[in-house]
N, C-alpha and C positions, 0 to 999 in steps of 0.2 A: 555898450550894451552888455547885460549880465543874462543869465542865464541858471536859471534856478526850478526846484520842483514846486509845482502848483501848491499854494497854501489855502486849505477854508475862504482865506479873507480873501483872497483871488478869485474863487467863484463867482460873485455877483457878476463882475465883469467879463469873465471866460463864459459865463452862461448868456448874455449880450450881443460880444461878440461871435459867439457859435449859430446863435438864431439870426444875425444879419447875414452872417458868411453862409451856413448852410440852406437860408433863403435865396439870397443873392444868386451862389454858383451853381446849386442843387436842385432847387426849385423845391427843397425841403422844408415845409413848417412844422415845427416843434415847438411845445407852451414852454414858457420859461421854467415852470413846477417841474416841466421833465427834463430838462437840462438841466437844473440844479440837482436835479435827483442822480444824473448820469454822473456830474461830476463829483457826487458825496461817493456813489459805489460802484464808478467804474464799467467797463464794458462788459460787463455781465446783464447789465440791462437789459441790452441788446437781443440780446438771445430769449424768445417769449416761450420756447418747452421744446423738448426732444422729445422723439418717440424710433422705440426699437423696436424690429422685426427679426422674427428667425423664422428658418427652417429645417425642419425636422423629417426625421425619416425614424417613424414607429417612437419610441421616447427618447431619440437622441438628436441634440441640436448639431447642424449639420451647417446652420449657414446662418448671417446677419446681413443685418444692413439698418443703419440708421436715419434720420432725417433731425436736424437740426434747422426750428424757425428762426430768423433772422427778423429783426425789426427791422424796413417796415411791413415787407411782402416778400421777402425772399427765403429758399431752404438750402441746405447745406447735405448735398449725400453722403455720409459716412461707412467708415464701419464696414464696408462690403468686402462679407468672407464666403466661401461656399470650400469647404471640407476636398481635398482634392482628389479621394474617393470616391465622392460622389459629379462630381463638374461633371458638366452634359447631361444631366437627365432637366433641367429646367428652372432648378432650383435657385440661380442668381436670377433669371429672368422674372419667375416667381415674387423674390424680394425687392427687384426694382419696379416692379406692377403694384406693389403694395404701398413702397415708398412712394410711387407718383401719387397715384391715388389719396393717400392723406395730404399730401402737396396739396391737391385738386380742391380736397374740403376746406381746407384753410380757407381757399384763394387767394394762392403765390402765385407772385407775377412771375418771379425768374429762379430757376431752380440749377445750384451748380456743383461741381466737385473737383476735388483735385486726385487724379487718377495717375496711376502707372504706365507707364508708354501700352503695354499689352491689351489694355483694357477699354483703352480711348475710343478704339474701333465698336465696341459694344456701345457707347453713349454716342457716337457718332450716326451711328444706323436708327439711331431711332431718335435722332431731330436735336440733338447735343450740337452747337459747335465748339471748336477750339477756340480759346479765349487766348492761349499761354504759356509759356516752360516758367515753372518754378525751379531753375536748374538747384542739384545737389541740393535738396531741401531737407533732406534727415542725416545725409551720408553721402560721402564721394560716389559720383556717379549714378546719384537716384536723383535721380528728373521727375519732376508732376507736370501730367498734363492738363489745364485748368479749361473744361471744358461747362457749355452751358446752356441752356436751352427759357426761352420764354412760351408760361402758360395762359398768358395774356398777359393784351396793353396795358400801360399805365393810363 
């Protein structure tokens, strides 16, 4: 057996075998137009829009937080900073209220992130479970913890 990078003329049949397999074990159907399309440009498909939040205090941004859609119903929390001058007055809570909330308009079924041990306890209290350790995922001794919460059934 060889082992080689996907070529164009590989496609037809990579896009075939992706919609048996991702029907078969996933219960996922995908038109073959979009599996060929995935496989011309990659997993960026995947990803249907971000949207940033901040927060401010008078004209100064003070804090973020992202949300990343995922194809097919899923987002992705980013991005969550709040200014350490300010932490405690509401301000992360504030960004992740706003973050759900665009979640909510989508309608995303499972919304998750990968978080800092410190942090877990905040996504936990409010209906997140732990999914995870990404151990040492940027740097020695930096653990994520992959936590995740569903906003409905599939």
């Amino acid at each position: 057996m060889q082992v080689r990078p996907a070529r164009p003329a590989d496609y037809p049949a990579l896009a075939r075998h992706f919609r048996a397999s991702w029907q078969r074990d996933l219960g996922m159907s995908y038109p073959l137009p979009w599996i060929r399309r995935y496989l011309r440009e990659g997993h960026r498909i995947e990803i249907l829009g971000d949207q940033f939040f901040v927060a401010c205090e008078g004209r100064e941004v003070v804090g973020s937080m992202s949300v990343v859609f995922w194809e097919p119903d899923m987002a992705e929390l980013r991005d969550w900073y709040v200014d350490p001058a300010v932490r405690g007055k509401g301000g992360g809570k504030q960004l992740f209220t706003a973050a759900m909330r665009a979640c909510k308009r989508k309608r995303i079924r499972k919304v998750f992130a990968f978080v800092l041990p410190p942090v877990a306890g905040f996504f936990l209290a409010r209906g997140f479970r732990q999914e995870g350790i990404l151990k040492e995922h940027a740097a020695p001794g930096e653990d994520l913890i992959a936590v995740a919460c569903f906003l409905r059934k599939k």
